[in-house]
Structures are given as structure tokens and as C-alpha cells.
C-alpha positions as CSV (number, residue, x, y, z in Angstrom):
1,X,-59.5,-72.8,-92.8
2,X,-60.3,-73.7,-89.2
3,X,-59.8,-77.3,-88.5
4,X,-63.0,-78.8,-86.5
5,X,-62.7,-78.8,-83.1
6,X,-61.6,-82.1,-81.0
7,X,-64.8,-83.2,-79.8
8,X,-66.0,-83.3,-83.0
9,X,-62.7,-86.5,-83.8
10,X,-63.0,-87.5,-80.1
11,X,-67.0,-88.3,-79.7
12,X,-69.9,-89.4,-81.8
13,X,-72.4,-87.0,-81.0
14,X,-72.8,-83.6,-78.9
15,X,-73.9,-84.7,-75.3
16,X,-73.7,-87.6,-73.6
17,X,-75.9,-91.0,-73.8
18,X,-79.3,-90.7,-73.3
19,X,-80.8,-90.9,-69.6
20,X,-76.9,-89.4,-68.3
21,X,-77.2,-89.4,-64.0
22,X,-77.6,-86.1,-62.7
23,X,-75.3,-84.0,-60.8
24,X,-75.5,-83.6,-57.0
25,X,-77.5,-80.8,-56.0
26,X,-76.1,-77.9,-54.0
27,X,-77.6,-79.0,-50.6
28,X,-76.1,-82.3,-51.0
29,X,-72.8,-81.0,-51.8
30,X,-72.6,-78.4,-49.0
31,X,-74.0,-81.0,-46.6
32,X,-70.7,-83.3,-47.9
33,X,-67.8,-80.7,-47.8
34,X,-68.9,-79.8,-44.2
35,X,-68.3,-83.4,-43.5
36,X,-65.0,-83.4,-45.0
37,X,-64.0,-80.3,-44.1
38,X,-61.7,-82.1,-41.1
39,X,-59.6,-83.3,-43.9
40,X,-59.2,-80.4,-45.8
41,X,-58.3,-78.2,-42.6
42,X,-55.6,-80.8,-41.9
43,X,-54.6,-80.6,-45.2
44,X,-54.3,-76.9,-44.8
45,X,-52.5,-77.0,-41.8
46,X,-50.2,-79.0,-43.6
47,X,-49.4,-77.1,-46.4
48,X,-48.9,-73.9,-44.0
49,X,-46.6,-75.5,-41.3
50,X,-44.4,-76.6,-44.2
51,X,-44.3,-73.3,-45.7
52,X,-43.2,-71.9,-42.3
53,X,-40.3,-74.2,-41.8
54,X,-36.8,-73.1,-41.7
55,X,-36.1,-75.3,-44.7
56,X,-37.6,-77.8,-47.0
57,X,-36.0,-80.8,-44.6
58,X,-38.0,-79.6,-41.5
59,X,-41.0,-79.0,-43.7
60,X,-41.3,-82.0,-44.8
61,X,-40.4,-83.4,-41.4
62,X,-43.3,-81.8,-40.2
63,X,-45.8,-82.7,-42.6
64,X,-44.2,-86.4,-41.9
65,X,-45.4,-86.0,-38.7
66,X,-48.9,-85.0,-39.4
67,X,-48.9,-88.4,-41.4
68,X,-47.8,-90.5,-38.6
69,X,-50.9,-89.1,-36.4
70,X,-53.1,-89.0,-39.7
71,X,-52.7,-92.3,-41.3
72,X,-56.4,-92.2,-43.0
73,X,-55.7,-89.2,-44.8
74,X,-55.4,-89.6,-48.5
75,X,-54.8,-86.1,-49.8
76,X,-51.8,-85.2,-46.9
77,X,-50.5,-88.8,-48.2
78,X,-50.2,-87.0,-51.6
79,X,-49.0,-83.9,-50.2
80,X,-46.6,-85.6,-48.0
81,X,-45.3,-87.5,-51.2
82,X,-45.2,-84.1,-53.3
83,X,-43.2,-83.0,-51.1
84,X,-40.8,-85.7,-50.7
85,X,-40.2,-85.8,-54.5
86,X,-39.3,-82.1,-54.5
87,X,-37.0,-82.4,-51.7
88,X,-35.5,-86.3,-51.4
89,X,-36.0,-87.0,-55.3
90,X,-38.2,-89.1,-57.6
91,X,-35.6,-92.1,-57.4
92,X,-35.6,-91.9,-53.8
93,X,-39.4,-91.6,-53.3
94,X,-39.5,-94.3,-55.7
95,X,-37.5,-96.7,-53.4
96,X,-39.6,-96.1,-50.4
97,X,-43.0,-96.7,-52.4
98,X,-42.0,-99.7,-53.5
99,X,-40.7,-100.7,-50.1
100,X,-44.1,-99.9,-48.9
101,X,-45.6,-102.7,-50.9
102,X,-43.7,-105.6,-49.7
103,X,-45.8,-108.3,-47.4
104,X,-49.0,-107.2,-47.5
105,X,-50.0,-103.6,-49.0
106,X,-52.8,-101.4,-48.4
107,X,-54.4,-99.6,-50.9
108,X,-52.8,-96.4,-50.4
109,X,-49.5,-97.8,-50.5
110,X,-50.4,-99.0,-54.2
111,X,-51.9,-95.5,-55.0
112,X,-48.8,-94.1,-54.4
113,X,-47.0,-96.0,-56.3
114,X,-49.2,-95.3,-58.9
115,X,-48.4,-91.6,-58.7
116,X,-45.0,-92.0,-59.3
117,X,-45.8,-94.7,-62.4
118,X,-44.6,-93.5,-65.5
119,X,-45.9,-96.4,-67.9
120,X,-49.9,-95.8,-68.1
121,X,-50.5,-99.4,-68.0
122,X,-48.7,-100.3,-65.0
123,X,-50.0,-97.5,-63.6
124,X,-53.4,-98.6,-63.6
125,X,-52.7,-102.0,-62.2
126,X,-51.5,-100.6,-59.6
127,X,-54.8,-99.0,-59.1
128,X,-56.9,-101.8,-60.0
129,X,-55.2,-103.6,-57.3
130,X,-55.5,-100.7,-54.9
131,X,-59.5,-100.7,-56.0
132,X,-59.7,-104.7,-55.3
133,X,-58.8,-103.8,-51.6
134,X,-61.1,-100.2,-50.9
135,X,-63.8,-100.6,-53.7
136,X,-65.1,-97.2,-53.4
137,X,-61.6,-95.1,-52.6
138,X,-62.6,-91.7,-54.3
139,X,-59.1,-91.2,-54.9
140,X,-59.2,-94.2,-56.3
141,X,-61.6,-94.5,-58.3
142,X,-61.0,-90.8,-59.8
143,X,-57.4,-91.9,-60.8
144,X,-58.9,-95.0,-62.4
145,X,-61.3,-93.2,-64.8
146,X,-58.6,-90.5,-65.5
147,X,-56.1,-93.0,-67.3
148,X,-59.1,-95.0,-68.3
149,X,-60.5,-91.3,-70.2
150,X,-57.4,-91.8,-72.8
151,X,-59.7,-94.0,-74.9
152,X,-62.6,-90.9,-75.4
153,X,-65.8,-92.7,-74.7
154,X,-68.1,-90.8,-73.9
155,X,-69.4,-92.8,-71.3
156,X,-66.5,-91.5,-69.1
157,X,-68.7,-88.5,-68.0
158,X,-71.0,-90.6,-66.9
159,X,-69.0,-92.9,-64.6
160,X,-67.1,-89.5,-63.0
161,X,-71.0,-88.1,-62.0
162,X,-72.0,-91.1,-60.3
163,X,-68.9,-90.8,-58.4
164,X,-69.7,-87.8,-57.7
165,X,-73.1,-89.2,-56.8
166,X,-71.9,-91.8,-54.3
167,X,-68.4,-88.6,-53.8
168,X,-69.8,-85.3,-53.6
169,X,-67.1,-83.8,-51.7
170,X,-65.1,-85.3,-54.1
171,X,-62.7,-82.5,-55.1
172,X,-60.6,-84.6,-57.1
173,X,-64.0,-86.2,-59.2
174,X,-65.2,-82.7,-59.7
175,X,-61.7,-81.0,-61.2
176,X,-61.4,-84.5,-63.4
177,X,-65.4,-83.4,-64.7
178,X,-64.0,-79.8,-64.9
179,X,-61.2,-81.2,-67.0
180,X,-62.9,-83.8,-69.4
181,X,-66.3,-82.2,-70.1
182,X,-65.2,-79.7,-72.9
183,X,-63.7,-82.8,-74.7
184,X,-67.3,-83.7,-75.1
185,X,-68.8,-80.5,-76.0
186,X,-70.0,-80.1,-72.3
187,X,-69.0,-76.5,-71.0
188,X,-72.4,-76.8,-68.7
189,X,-70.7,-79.7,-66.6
190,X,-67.6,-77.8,-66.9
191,X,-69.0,-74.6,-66.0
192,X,-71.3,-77.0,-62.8
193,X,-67.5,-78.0,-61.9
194,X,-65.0,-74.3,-61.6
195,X,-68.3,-73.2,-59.1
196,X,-67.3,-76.1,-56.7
197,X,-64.0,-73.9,-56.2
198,X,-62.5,-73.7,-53.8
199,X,-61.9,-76.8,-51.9
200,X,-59.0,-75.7,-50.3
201,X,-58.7,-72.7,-47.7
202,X,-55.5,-71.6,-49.2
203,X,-55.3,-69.0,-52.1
204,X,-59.0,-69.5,-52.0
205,X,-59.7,-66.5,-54.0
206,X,-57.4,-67.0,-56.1
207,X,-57.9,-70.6,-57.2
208,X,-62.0,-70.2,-57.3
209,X,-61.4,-66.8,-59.6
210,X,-59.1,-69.2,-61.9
211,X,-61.7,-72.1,-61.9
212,X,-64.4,-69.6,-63.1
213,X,-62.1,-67.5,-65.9
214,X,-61.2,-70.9,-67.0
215,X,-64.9,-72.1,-67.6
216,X,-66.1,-68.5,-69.1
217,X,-63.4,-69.3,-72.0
218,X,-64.5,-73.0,-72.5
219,X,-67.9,-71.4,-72.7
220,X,-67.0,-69.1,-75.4
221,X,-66.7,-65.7,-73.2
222,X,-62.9,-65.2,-73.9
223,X,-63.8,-61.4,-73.4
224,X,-65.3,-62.2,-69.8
225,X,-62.2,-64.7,-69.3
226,X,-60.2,-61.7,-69.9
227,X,-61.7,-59.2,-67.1
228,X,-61.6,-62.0,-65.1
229,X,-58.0,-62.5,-65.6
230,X,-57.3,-59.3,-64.2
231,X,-58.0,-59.8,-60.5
232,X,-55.5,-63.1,-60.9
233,X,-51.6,-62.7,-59.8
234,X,-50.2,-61.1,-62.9
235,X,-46.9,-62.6,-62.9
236,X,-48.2,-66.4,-62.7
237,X,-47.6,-68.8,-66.0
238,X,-50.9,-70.0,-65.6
239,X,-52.3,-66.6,-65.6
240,X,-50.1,-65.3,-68.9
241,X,-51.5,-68.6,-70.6
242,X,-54.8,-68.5,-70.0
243,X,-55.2,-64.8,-71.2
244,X,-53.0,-65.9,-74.3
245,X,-55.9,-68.8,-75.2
246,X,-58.5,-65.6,-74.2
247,X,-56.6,-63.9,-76.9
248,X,-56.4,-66.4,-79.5
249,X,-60.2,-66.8,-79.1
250,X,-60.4,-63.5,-79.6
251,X,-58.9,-63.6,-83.1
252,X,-55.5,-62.6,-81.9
253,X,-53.2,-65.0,-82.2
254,X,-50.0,-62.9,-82.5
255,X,-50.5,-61.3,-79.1
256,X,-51.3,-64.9,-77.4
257,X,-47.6,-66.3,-79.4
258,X,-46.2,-63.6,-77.4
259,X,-47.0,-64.5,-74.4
260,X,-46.5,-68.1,-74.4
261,X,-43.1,-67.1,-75.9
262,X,-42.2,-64.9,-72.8
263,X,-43.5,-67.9,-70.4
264,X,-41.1,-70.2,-72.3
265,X,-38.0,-68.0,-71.4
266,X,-38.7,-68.4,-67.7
267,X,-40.1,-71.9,-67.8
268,X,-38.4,-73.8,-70.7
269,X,-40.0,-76.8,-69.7
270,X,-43.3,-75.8,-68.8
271,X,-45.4,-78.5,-70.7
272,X,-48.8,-76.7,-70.7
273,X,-46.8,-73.5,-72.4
274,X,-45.1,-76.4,-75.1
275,X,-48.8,-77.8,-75.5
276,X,-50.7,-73.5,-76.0
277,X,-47.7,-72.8,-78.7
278,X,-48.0,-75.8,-80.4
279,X,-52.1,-75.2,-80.3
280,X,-51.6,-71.5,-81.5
281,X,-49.3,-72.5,-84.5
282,X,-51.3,-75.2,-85.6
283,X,-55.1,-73.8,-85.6
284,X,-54.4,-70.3,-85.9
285,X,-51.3,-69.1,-87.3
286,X,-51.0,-72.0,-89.6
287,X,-47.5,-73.4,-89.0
288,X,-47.9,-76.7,-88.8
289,X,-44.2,-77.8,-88.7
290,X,-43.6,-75.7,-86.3
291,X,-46.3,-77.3,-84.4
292,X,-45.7,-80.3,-84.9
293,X,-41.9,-80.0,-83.4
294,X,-43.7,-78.5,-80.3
295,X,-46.2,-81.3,-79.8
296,X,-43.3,-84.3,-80.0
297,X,-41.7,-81.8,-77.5
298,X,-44.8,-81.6,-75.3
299,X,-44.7,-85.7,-75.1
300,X,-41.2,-85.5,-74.6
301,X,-41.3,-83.6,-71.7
302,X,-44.2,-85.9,-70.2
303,X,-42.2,-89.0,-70.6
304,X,-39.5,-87.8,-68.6
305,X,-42.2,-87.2,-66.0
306,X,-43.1,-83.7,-66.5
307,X,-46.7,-83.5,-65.1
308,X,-49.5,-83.0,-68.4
309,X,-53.1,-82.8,-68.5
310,X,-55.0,-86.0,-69.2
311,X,-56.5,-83.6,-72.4
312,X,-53.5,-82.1,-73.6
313,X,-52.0,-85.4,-73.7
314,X,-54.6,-87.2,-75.9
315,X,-54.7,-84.2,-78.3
316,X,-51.0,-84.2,-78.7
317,X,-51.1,-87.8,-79.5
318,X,-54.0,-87.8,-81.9
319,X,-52.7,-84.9,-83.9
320,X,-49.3,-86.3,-84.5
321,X,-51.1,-89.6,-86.4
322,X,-52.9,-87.0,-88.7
323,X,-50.8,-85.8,-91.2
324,X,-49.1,-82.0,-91.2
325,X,-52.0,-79.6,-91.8
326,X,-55.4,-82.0,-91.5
């Protein structure tokens, strides 16, 4: 039998409270992006220069640079601190950020810190305290109502579209929407979010094909996700996953185990491909030991700082309270 779906545990009713805010129309949010659009060309230019480097020690270098001229710039921090992780090391990185908040810190500083945060609760005093010094920090604010999401109120949606009120341009508030919504039952806003894609100018194509495959499944059209998939770069994880979930929608579970299974020889410790097994076992093929094994592994691999989705992460957690096979 086919266990109810999460948003039926997660959230008392289908929809949100009455009177919800509405979305930003599309005037308003073209009329934003071309207002940011500085920040995402510098951004851009960031990412490319580093790619062009001789090595990962100049690229980052560069994108260093860029920071020192571009102080006010949020996402390159991020991208500068990405980068610095790959290369220098999370314990390194670390020790600067925590440098960085000696004397008096800005709220950046503490947002950064945050990033690199493992403990969810000290994670979000460090943005609370970042939030005390720029109230209305998108960034901010965005990363706030992400860790605060782990409870499942449904009043979460509502906070993330005033942001996005007060935030259209707010790439970040509109991917968290894009991620949350189908917790809720709410493919529309997660539908309303994959056609903001692209904010980026790189792999545009690419990323704004992905956003919109991505919504047709959560919308039911795992066929559509399918053709969709087809103009996407074959060989990517991503890609073999999200036609897998296609498949398993599909009634064809087998096929999707197979693929997850050949993204797990590559990427042993691709989370997202732990989390899809784990998924597949448990709702389709009905192996819930198995699954169960896979989900503690799927936490595992987050504790030790493995990047997870915010909804993955709250599945995995309330599934492992319920016993084997509820």
C-alpha cells in the first residue's frame, strides 16, 4: 500500500492560511532583476575569471580581488567563501571567519560564519545576530526562514512571499519557495518559482530547463519531466536522478533503483542519491530496512557537512521516528 504523502504528516490542511500575500507580479520582478543585474554580472564575472585561472590558487586569488573592490556584494562573498573551502579547506576557512568576528562584526561577517555552522542552532544565532545589525538582509533573512522551515508550519510560505514582496529579485527567496512549497501541497508556487530561472548568466539554459523539469514532476507530469530531461547534460547526477524520481512516478521503480545505483558508484557520497534510494525502497519497492540503513546514511553524511536539502533533511528525520514500514 502507498504510504500518504509528506504533506499530509507535515501540515494541517491543503494550502496555506486564509488571506496568504500574493506573489510579485511579473512587471515588478523584471523591473527588480534589472536593478540587480550589476550584481549578478559581477558575480558572473567571477565565476568565469576563476574558471580561466591557471589553477585553483590564482582563481581564487582573483575572485579575492573582486571582493576587495566589491565589499557590498553578498553572493561573490559566498562564492568567494565556496571557493576558499574547496581549495584552502573547511578548517582553514573556518579560522578566518571566526577571525572576522572579533571587535566589532558586520553582518556579513556573521552570515558567513553561519555557512560554515554545522549545529542548526548556533547557526541561527549567528544569523539572528547578523539580522539585529541589517534588518532586511535578503540573504539574511532567506537563511533565517530556511533553518527556521525545520519545524513545518505552514506559515513559513507565507513569511518567504512577503520577502519576496519587500525581495523580488531575491534569487535565493524564490529557490527556498521553489524548495518548500511541495512540502505543503503547493506545486502552483513551486511551479510560480522554476519560471524565475535563470538568475544567473551562466549555464542559463541549462539551469532554467532543470528548474522547469523539476516543477513538471512536482506537478504530477513525470512523462513531461521526462522529455524535458532530454535536452539536459546527460551525464550529470542531477540529471540521472531526477529522471529516476520521473521514473518512479511513472510506476517504474526498478529502472529509477538502477540509476540511482549507477550515480552511487561514481559519487559514493552524494547525499541527494543516499536520500532518492532510500525514497525508492521505502514507498515503492517496499524494503524498508534497506531504507531505513540509507536514511541514517543520508544524516550521516550531512553531519559531516555534506550539503542536504532543507526537505530531504526533515523527511529523513521524521521517517526514522516512525517505525519500519508505517
Amino acid at each position: 500500500m502507498r504510504l500518504l504523502p509528506l504533506v499530509l504528516l507535515l501540515a494541517p490542511g491543503c494550502g496555506l492560511l486564509f488571506g496568504e500575500p500574493d506573489l510579485p507580479d511579473a512587471a515588478t520582478i523584471q523591473a527588480a532583476r534589472a536593478a540587480d543585474q550589476q550584481d549578478w554580472e559581477l558575480l558572473t564575472d567571477a565565476y568565469v575569471r576563476s574558471q580561466q585561472a591557471e589553477n585553483p590558487e590564482v582563481g581564487l586569488a582573483v575572485v579575492r580581488d573582486l571582493m576587495q573592490r566589491h565589499p557590498e556584494s553578498v553572493r561573490l562573498a559566498f562564492f568567494e567563501q565556496d571557493l576558499a573551502v574547496d581549495f584552502e579547506g573547511r578548517t582553514a576557512v573556518l579560522a578566518q571567519a571566526d577571525a572576522a568576528l572579533s571587535g566589532t562584526p558586520t553582518a556579513l561577517a556573521l552570515l558567513l560564519r553561519a555557512r560554515l555552522e554545522r549545529d542548526r542552532t548556533l547557526r541561527l544565532e549567528y544569523v539572528r545576530q547578523a539580522l539585529d545589525l541589517e534588518r532586511d538582509l535578503p540573504q539574511g533573512r532567506v537563511m533565517r526562514l530556511a533553518l527556521e522551515a525545520r519545524g513545518g508550519e505552514p506559515e513559513v510560505l507565507d513569511r518567504i512571499i512577503r520577502l519576496l514582496q519587500d525581495h523580488p529579485a531575491s534569487a535565493e527567496g524564490w529557490r527556498l519557495l521553489g524548495e518548500l512549497a511541495p512540502l505543503y501541497d503547493r506545486t502552483d508556487l513551486a511551479r510560480a518559482a522554476a519560471l524565475t530561472e535563470p538568475w544567473s548568466p551562466v549555464a542559463e539554459r541549462e539551469e532554467a530547463l532543470y528548474s522547469l523539469a523539476v516543477a513538471e514532476l512536482r506537478a504530477g507530469n513525470a512523462a513531461r519531466t521526462l522529455a524535458l530531461a532530454e535536452g539536459l547534460h546527460p551525464d550529470g547526477a542531477r540529471t540521472t536522478l531526477l529522471r529516476a524520481a520521473a521514473l518512479a512516478s511513472l510506476e517504474r521503480p526498478q529502472e529509477a533503483l538502477t540509476l540511482i545505483d549507477q550515480v552511487l558508484v561514481k559519487e559514493p557520497r552524494n547525499a541527494v542519491a543516499v536520500f532518492d534510494r532510500a525514497l525508492l525502497l521505502r514507498d515503492y519497492l517496499g524494503r524498508h530496512q534497506e531504507s531505513r540503513l540509507d536514511l541514517e546514511r543520508f544524516l550521516q553524511l550531512a553531519d559531516e557537512g555534506v550539503a542536504v536539502p532543507l526537505t530531504r533533511r526533515m523527511q529523513a528525520e521524521l521517517w526514522l521516528k516512525q517505525g519500519p514500514g508505517s
